[in-house]
C-alpha positions as a Markdown table, in Angstrom:
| # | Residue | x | y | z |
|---|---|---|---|---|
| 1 | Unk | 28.1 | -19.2 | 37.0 |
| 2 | Unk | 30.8 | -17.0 | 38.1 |
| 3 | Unk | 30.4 | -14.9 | 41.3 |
| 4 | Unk | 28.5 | -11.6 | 41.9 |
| 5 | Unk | 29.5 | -8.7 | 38.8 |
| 6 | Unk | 32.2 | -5.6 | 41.1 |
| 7 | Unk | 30.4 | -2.8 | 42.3 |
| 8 | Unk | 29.8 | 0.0 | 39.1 |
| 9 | Unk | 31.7 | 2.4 | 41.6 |
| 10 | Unk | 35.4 | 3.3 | 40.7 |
| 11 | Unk | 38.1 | 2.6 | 43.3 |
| 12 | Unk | 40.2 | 5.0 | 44.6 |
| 13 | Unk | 42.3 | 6.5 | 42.1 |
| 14 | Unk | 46.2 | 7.0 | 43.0 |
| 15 | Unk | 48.0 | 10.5 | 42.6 |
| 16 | Unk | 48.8 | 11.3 | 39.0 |
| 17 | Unk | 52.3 | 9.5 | 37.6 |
| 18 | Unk | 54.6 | 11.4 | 35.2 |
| 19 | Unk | 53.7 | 10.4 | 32.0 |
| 20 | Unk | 55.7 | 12.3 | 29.6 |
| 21 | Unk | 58.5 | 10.2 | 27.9 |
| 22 | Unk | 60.9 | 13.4 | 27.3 |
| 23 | Unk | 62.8 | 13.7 | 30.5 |
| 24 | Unk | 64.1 | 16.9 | 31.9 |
| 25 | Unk | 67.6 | 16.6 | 30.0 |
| 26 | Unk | 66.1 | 16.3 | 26.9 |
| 27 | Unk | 65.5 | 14.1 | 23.9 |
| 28 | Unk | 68.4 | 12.7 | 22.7 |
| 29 | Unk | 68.5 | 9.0 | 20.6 |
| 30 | Unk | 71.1 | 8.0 | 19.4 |
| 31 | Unk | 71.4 | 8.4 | 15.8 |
| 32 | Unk | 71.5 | 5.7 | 13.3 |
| 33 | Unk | 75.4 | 5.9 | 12.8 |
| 34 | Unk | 75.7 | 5.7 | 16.4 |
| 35 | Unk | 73.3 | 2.5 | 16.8 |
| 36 | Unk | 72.9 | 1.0 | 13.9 |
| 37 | Unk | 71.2 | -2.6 | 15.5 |
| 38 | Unk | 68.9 | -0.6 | 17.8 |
| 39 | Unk | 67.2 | 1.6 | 14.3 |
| 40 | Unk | 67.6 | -2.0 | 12.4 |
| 41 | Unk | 65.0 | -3.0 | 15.0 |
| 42 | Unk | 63.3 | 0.4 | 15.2 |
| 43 | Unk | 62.6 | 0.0 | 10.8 |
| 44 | Unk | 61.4 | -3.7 | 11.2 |
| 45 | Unk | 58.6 | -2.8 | 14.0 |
| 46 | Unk | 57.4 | 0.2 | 12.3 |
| 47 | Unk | 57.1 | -2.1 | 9.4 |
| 48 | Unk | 55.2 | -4.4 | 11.0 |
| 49 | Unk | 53.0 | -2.2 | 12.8 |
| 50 | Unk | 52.9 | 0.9 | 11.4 |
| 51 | Unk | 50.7 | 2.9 | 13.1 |
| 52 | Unk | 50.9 | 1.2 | 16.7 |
| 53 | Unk | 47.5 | -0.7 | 15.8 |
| 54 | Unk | 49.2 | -4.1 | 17.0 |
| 55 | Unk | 50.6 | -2.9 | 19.9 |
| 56 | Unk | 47.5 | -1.3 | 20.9 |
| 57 | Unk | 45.1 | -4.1 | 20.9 |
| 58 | Unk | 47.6 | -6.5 | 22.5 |
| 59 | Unk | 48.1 | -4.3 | 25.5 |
| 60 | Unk | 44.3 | -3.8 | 25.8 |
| 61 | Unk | 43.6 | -7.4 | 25.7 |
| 62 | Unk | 46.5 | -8.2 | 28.3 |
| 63 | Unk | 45.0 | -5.4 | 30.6 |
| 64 | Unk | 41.5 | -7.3 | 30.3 |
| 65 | Unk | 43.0 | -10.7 | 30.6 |
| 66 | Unk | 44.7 | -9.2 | 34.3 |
| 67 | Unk | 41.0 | -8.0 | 35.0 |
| 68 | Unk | 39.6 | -11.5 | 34.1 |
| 69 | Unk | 36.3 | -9.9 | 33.9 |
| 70 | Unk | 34.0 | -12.9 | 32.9 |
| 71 | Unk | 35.0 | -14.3 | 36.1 |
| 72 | Unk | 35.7 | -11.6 | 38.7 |
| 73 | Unk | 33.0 | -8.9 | 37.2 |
| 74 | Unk | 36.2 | -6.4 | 37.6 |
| 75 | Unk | 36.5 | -3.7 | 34.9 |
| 76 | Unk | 39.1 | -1.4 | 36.8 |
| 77 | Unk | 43.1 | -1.8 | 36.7 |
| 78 | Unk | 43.2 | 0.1 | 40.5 |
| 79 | Unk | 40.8 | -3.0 | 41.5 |
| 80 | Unk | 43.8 | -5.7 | 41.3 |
| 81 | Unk | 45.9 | -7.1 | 43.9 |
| 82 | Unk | 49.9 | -5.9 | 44.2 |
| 83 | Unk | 50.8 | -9.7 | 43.6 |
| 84 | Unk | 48.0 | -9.4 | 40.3 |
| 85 | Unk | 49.9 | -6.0 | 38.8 |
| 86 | Unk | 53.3 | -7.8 | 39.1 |
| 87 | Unk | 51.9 | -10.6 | 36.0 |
| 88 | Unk | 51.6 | -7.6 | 33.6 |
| 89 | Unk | 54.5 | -7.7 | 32.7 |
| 90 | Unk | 54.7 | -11.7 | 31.5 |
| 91 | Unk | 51.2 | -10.9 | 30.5 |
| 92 | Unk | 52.6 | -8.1 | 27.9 |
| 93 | Unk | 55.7 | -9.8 | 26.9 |
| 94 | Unk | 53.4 | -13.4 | 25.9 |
| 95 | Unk | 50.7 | -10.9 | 24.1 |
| 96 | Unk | 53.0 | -8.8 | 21.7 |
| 97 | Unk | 55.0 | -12.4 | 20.9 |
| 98 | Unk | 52.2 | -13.9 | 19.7 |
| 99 | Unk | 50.9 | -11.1 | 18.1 |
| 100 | Unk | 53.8 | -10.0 | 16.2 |
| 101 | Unk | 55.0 | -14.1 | 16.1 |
| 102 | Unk | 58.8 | -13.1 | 16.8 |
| 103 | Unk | 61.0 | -15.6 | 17.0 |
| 104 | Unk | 62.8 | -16.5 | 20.3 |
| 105 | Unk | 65.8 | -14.7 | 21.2 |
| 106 | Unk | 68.7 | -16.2 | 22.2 |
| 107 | Unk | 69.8 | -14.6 | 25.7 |
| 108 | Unk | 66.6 | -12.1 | 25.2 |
| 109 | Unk | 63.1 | -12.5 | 24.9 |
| 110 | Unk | 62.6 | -11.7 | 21.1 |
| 111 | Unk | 64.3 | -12.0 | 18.1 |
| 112 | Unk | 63.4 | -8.8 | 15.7 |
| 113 | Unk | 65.6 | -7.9 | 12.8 |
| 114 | Unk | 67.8 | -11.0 | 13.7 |
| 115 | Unk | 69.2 | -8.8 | 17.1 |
| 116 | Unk | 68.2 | -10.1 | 20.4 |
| 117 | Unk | 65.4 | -7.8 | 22.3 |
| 118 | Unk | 64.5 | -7.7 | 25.6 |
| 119 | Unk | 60.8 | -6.8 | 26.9 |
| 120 | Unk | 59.7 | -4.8 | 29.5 |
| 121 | Unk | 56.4 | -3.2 | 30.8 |
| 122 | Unk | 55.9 | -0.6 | 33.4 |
| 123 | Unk | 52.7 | 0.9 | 34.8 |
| 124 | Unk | 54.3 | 4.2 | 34.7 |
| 125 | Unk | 56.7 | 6.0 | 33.0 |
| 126 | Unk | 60.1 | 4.9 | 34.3 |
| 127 | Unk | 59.3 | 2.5 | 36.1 |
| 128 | Unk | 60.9 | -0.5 | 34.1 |
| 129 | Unk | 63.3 | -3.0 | 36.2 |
| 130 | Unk | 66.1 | -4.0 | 34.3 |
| 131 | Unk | 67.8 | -7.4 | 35.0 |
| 132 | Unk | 71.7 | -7.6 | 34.8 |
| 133 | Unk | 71.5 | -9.6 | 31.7 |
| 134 | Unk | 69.7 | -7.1 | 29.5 |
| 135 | Unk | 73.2 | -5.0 | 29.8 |
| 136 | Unk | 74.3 | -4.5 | 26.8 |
| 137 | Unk | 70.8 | -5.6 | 24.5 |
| 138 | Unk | 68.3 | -3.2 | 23.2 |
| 139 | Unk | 65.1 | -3.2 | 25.7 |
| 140 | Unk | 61.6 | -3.1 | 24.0 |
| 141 | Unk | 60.2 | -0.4 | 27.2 |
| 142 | Unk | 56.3 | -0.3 | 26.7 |
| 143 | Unk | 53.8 | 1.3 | 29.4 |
| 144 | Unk | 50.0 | 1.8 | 29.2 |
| 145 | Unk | 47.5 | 4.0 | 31.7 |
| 146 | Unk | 43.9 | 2.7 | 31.0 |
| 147 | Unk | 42.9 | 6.2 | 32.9 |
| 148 | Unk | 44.1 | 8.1 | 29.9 |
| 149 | Unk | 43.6 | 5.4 | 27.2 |
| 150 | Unk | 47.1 | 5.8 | 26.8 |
| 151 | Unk | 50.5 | 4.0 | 25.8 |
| 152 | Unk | 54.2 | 4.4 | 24.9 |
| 153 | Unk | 56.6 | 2.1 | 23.2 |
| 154 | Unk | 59.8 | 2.4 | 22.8 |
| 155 | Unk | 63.6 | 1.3 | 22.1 |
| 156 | Unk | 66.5 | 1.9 | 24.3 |
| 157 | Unk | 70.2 | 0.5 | 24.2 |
| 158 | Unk | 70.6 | -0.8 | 28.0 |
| 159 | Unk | 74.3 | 0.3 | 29.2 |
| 160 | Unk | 75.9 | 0.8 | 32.7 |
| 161 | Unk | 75.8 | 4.3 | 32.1 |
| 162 | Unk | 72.3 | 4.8 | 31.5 |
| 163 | Unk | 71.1 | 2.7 | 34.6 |
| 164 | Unk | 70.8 | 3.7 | 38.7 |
| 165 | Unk | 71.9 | 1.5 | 41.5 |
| 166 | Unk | 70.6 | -1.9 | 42.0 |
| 167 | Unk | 67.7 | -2.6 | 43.9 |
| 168 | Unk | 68.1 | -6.0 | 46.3 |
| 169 | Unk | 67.3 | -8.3 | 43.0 |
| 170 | Unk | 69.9 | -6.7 | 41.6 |
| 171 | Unk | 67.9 | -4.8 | 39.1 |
| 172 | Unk | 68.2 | -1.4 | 37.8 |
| 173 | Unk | 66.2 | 1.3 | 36.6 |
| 174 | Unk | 66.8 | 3.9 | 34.2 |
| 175 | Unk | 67.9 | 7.4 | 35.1 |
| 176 | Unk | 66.8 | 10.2 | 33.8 |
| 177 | Unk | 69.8 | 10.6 | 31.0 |
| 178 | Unk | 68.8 | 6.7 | 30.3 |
| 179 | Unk | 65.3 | 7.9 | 29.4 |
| 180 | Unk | 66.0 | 10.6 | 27.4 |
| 181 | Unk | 68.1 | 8.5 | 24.8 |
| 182 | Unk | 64.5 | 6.1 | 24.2 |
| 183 | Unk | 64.3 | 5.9 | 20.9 |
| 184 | Unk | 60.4 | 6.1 | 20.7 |
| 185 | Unk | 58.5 | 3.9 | 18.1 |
| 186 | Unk | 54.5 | 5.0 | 19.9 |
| 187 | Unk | 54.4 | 8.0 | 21.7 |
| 188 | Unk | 51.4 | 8.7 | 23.5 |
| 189 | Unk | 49.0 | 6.7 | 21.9 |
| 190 | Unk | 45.5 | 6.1 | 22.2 |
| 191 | Unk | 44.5 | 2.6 | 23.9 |
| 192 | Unk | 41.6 | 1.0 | 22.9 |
| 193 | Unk | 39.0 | 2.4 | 25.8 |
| 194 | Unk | 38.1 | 1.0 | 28.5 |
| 195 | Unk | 34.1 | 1.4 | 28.1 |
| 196 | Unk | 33.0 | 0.5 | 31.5 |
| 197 | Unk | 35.7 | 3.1 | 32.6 |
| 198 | Unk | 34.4 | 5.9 | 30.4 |
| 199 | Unk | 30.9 | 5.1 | 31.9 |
| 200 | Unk | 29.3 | 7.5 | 34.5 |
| 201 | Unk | 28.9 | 5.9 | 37.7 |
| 202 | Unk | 25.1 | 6.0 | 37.4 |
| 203 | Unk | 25.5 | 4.3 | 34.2 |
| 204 | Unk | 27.6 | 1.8 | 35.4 |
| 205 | Unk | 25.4 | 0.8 | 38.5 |
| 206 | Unk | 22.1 | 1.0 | 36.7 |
| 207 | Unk | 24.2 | -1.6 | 34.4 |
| 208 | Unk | 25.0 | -3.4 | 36.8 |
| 209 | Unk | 22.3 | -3.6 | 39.0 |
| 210 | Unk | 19.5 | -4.5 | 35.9 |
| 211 | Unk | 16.9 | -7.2 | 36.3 |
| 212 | Unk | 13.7 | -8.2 | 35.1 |
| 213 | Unk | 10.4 | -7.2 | 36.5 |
| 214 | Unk | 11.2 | -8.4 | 40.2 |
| 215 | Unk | 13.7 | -11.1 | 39.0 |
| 216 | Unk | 16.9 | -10.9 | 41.0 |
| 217 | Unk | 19.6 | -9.2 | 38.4 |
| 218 | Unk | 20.9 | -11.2 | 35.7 |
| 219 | Unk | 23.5 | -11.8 | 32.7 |
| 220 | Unk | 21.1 | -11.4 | 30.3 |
| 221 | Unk | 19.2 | -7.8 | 32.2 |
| 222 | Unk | 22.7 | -6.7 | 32.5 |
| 223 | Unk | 23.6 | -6.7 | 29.0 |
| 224 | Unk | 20.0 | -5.4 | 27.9 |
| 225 | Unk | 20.8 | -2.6 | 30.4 |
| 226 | Unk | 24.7 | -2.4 | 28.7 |
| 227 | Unk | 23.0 | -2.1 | 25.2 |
| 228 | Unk | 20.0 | 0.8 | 26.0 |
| 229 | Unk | 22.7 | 2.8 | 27.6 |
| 230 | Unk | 25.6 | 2.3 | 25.0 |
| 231 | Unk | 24.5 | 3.3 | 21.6 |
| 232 | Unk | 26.5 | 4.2 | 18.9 |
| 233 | Unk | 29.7 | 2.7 | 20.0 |
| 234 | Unk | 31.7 | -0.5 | 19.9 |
| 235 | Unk | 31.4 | -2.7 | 23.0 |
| 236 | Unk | 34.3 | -5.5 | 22.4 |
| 237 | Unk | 33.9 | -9.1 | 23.9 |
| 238 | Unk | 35.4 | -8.3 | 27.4 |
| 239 | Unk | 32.6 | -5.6 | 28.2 |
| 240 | Unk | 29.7 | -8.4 | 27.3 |
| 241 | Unk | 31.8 | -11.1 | 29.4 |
| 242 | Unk | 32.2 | -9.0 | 32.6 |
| 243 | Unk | 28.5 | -7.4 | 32.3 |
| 244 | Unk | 27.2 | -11.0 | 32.0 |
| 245 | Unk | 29.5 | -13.1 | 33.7 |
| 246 | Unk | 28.3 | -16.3 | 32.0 |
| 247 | Unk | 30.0 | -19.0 | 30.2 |
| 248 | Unk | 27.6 | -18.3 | 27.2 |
| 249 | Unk | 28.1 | -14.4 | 27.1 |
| 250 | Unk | 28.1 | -14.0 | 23.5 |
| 251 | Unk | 25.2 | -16.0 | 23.1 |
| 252 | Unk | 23.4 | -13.6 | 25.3 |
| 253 | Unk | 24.7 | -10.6 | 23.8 |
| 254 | Unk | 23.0 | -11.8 | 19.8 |
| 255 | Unk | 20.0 | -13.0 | 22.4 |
| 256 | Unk | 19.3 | -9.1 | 23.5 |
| 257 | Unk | 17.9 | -8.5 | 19.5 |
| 258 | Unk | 15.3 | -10.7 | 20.4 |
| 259 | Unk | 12.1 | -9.5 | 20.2 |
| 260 | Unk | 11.4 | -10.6 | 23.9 |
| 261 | Unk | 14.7 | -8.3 | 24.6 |
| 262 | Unk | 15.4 | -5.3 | 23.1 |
| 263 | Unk | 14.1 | -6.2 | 19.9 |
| 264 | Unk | 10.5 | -4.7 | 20.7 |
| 265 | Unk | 12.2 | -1.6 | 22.0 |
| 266 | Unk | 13.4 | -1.5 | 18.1 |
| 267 | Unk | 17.1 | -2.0 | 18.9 |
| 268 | Unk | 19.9 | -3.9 | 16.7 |
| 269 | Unk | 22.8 | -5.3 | 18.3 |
| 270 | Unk | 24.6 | -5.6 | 15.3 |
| 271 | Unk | 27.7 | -8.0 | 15.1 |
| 272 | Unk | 30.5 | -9.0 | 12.6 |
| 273 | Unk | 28.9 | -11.8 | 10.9 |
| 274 | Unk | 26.0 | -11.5 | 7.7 |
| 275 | Unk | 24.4 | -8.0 | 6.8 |
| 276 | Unk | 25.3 | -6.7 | 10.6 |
| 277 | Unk | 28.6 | -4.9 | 9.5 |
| 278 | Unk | 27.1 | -3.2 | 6.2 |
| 279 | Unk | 24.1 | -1.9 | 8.3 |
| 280 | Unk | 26.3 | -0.1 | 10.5 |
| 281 | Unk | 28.9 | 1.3 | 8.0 |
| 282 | Unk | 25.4 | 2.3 | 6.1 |
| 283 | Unk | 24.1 | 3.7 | 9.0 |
| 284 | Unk | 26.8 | 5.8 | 10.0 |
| 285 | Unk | 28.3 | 3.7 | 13.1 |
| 286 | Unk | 31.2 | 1.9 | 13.7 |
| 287 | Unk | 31.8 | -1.6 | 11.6 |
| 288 | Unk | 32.0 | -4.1 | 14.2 |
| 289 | Unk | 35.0 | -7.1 | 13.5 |
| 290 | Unk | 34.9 | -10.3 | 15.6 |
| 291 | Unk | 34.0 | -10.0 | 18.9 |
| 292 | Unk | 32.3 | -6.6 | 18.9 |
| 293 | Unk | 29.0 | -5.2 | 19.0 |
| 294 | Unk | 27.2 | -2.1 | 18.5 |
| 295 | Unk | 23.7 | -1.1 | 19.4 |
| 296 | Unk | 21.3 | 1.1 | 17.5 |
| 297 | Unk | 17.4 | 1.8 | 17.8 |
| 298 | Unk | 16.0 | 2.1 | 14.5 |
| 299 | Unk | 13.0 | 3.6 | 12.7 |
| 300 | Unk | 11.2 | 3.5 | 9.9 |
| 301 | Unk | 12.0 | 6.3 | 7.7 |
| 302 | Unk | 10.7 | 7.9 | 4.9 |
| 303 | Unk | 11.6 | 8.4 | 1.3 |
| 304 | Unk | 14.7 | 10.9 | 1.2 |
| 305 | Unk | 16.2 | 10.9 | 4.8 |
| 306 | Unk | 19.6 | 9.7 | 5.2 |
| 307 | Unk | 21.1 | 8.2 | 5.9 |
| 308 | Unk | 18.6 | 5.0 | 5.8 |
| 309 | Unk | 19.4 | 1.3 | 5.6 |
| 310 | Unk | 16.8 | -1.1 | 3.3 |
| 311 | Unk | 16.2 | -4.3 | 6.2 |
| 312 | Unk | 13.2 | -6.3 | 4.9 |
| 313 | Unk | 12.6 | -4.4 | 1.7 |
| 314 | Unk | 11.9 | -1.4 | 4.4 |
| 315 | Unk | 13.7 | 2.1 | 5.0 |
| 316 | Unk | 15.3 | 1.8 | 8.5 |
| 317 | Unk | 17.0 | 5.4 | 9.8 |
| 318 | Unk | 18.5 | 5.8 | 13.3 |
| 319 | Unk | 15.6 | 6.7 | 15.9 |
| 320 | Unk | 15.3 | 10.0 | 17.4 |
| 321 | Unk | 14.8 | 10.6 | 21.1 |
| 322 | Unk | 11.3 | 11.7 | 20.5 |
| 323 | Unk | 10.7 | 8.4 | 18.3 |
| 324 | Unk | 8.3 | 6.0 | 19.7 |
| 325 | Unk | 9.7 | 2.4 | 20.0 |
| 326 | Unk | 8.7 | 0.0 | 16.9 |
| 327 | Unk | 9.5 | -3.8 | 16.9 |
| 328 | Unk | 13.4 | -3.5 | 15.3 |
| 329 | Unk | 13.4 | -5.6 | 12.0 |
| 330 | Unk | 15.1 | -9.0 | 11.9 |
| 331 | Unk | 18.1 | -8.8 | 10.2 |
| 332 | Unk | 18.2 | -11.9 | 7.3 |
| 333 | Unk | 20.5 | -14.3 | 8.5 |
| 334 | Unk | 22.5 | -17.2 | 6.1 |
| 335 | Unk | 19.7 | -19.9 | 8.3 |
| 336 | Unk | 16.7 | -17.8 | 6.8 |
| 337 | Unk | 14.9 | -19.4 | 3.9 |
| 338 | Unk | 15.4 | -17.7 | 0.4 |
């Protein structure tokens, strides 16, 4: 079993970084006449993705593969090492390859369109190192804050003009002009949360801190604790991994319906497989897809309140504080007998 789960307490937080992509000289792209290759790029990405839903998930999943959270218990980007920070960038460039499955590029990192693209990532606006070699090619420039849930993509034409000085690699970043000529595909977008984040830091501890009568804390208190306290919302794979920090996370993330669990408290932990899905769309919550969950405590309800879900031939609503806890009902599973 992996070490002891991080502390529920946030680390220091660093002064605010400029975030805004429009640069104090204005927004100026070139236009399609002027930069024909760098919109022929532009078109094929907003075809492939065209509301920023790929990029999104494959910059939250790189962020939570830095954090490593089933095996560090971290759940906080200001937690990592220097040295850790400087593998987002490989991290981000491997994620949105896969994800998109672009084709290598020749001198460059991707081939979109049939034009060689380069990729880089930032943590902040700006910040992107530019190698010699990428003079010349169009630069894919993508940043994300998991403070702010937030995330840019965008497009720019690297040229001598729009870079500073060197630095003692000999790369450069862009100036200010540079910026303003980012062609941007995502601007401010949301990023998948970060739900431990968005936790109060009583929340979090009492999370983190759960156990069982006077047993020393566990995986499996930890995630009963996760599931009481987060209702209503989808908690994705990474959460349950860095909350249990056991090889069999999942496992004990379906185990907290149990009767012996949370199951007498007349909670659902509702997942994408069987009925699970249709019982939350029915019920009003969000439809979990593989690797997510979302709790509920249920009631029985009567004839006429909505919106009600029929488990066992019986009218389940969503509990009210004031409701007292009922055994949940057991969802029928593909195992059960007909």
């Amino acid at each position: 079993m992996p070490g002891r789960p991080a502390s529920g307490r946030l680390a220091p937080r660093p002064s605010p970084l400029r975030t805004t992509p429009r640069s104090a000289v204005g927004y100026a792209p070139p236009t399609r006449a002027e930069d024909a290759e760098l919109w022929e790029v532009y078109d094929e990405l907003k075809r492939l993705d065209p509301v920023g839903d790929v990029f999104a998930n494959a910059l939250r999943d790189a962020i939570d593969q830095l954090l490593d959270g089933e095996h560090t218990g971290r759940w906080d980007w200001y937690t990592l090492r220097k040295t850790e920070k400087t593998h987002m960038g490989t991290i981000v460039e491997i994620r949105l390859h896969n994800a998109f499955e672009f084709h290598d590029g020749i001198d460059m990192d991707y081939r979109i369109a049939d034009i060689d693209v380069d990729c880089k990532f930032s943590q902040s606006m700006g910040g992107w190192e530019l190698p010699p070699e990428s003079i010349g090619h169009v630069c894919l420039v993508v940043t994300a804050n998991d403070d702010a849930a937030s995330w840019y993509a965008g497009l720019i034409r690297v040229t001598s003009d729009k870079v500073g000085s060197p630095n003692r690699d000999g790369k450069r970043k862009l100036t200010l002009l540079g910026e303003s000529q980012i062609l941007w595909l995502y601007d401010d977008h949301d990023l998948p949360p970060n739900l431990l984040l968005k936790l109060s830091e009583a929340d979090r501890e009492r999370i983190f801190t759960a156990r069982t009568g006077n047993r020393p804390t566990s995986g499996q208190a930890r995630l009963n604790e996760l599931f009481r306290t987060v209702q209503g919302q989808i908690v994705r794979r990474a959460v349950v991994c860095t909350v249990a920090m056991q090889d069999d996370s999942m496992k004990r993330a379906r185990d907290c319906r149990l009767e012996k669990h949370l199951g007498k408290e007349g909670f659902l932990i509702l997942g994408h497989q069987e009925q699970d899905p249709e019982i939350a769309e029915t019920l009003g919550l969000p439809r979990p897809t593989k690797g997510q969950f979302v709790s509920v405590r249920v009631f029985p309800a009567d004839a006429g309140e909505v919106p009600v879900v029929v488990i066992r031939d019986q009218l389940w609503r969503v509990a009210r504080p004031d409701d007292p806890a009922v055994v949940a009902p057991k969802a029928r599973r593909s195992r059960d007998a007909s």
